[in-house]
C-alpha positions in Angstrom: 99.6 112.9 102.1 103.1 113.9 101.3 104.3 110.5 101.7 108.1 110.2 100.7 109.5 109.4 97.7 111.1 105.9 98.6 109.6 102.9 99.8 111.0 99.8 100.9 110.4 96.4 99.6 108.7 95.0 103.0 105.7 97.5 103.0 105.4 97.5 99.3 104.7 93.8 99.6 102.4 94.3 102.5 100.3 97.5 100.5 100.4 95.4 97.7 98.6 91.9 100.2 95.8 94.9 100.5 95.4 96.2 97.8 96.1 100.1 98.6 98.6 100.3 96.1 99.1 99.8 92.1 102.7 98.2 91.6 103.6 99.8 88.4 107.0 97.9 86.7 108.7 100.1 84.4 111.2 97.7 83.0 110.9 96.4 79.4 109.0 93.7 78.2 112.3 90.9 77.8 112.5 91.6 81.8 109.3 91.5 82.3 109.2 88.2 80.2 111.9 86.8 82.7 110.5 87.3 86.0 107.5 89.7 87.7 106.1 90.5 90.5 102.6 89.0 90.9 100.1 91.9 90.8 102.3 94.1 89.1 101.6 96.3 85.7 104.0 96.4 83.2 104.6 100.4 81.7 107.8 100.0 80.5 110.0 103.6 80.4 111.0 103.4 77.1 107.3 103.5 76.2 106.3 105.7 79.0 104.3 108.3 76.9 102.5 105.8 74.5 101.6 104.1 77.8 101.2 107.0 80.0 96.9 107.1 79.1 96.5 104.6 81.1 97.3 106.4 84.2 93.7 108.0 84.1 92.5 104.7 85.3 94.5 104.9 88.6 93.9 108.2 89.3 93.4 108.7 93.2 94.9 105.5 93.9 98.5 105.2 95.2 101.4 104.5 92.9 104.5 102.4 93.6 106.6 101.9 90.7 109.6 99.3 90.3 112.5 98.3 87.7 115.2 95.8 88.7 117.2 97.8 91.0 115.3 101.4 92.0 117.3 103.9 89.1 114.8 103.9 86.4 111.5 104.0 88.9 112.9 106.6 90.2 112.6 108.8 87.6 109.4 107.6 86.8 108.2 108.4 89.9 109.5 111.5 90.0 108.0 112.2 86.7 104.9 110.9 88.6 104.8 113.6 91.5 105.6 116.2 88.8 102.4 114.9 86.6 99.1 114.9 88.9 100.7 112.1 91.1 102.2 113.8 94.1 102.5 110.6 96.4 103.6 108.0 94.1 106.6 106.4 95.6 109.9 104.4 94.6 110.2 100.7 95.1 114.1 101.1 96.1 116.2 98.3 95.3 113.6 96.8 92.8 112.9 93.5 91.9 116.5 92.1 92.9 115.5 93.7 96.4 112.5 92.3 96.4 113.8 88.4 94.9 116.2 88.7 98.0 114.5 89.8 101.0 110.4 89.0 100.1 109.8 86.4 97.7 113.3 84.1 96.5 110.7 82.5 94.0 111.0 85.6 91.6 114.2 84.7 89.9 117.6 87.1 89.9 118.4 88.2 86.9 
């Protein structure tokens, strides 16, 4: 597909509505304990390769991955393309982005 790396919060939402995407959140488990994104599955980075098995069960399906503002799913996603998952894609802005301009009931942190 070659799709690019970033994506923006308003077609995440809407790939997210039907169900073409997995939202992978890469922040840690205090964020994730504060506020998430419904639908969302929690990888966090610092436990990227304990975690990283349970990419098998996505495999063909499209990737977006988040944190709170876009650095650290970046890398991820970049680690992504790099690792069998050429069209995974960056959430940019994260879930601030994503409190502000989709959904103001996921709280700012």
């Amino acid at each position: 597909m070659n799709l690019p790396v970033e994506i923006d919060v308003h077609h995440t939402k809407q790939l997210l509505e039907d169900q073409q995407i997995v939202l992978i959140d890469c922040r840690e488990p205090d964020e994730w304990e504060l506020t998430k994104i419904q639908g969302a599955v929690l990888m966090p980075l610092s436990q990227w390769m304990a975690t990283v098995d349970q990419l098998a069960r996505y495999a063909g399906r499209q990737l977006v991955v988040h944190c709170h503002h876009g650095g650290r799913s970046l890398r991820v996603t970049q680690w992504l393309r790099q690792n069998g998952f050429p069209d995974a894609q960056n959430m940019t802005g994260g879930i601030d982005a994503w409190s502000q301009e989709v959904d103001t009931d996921v709280p700012r942190y």
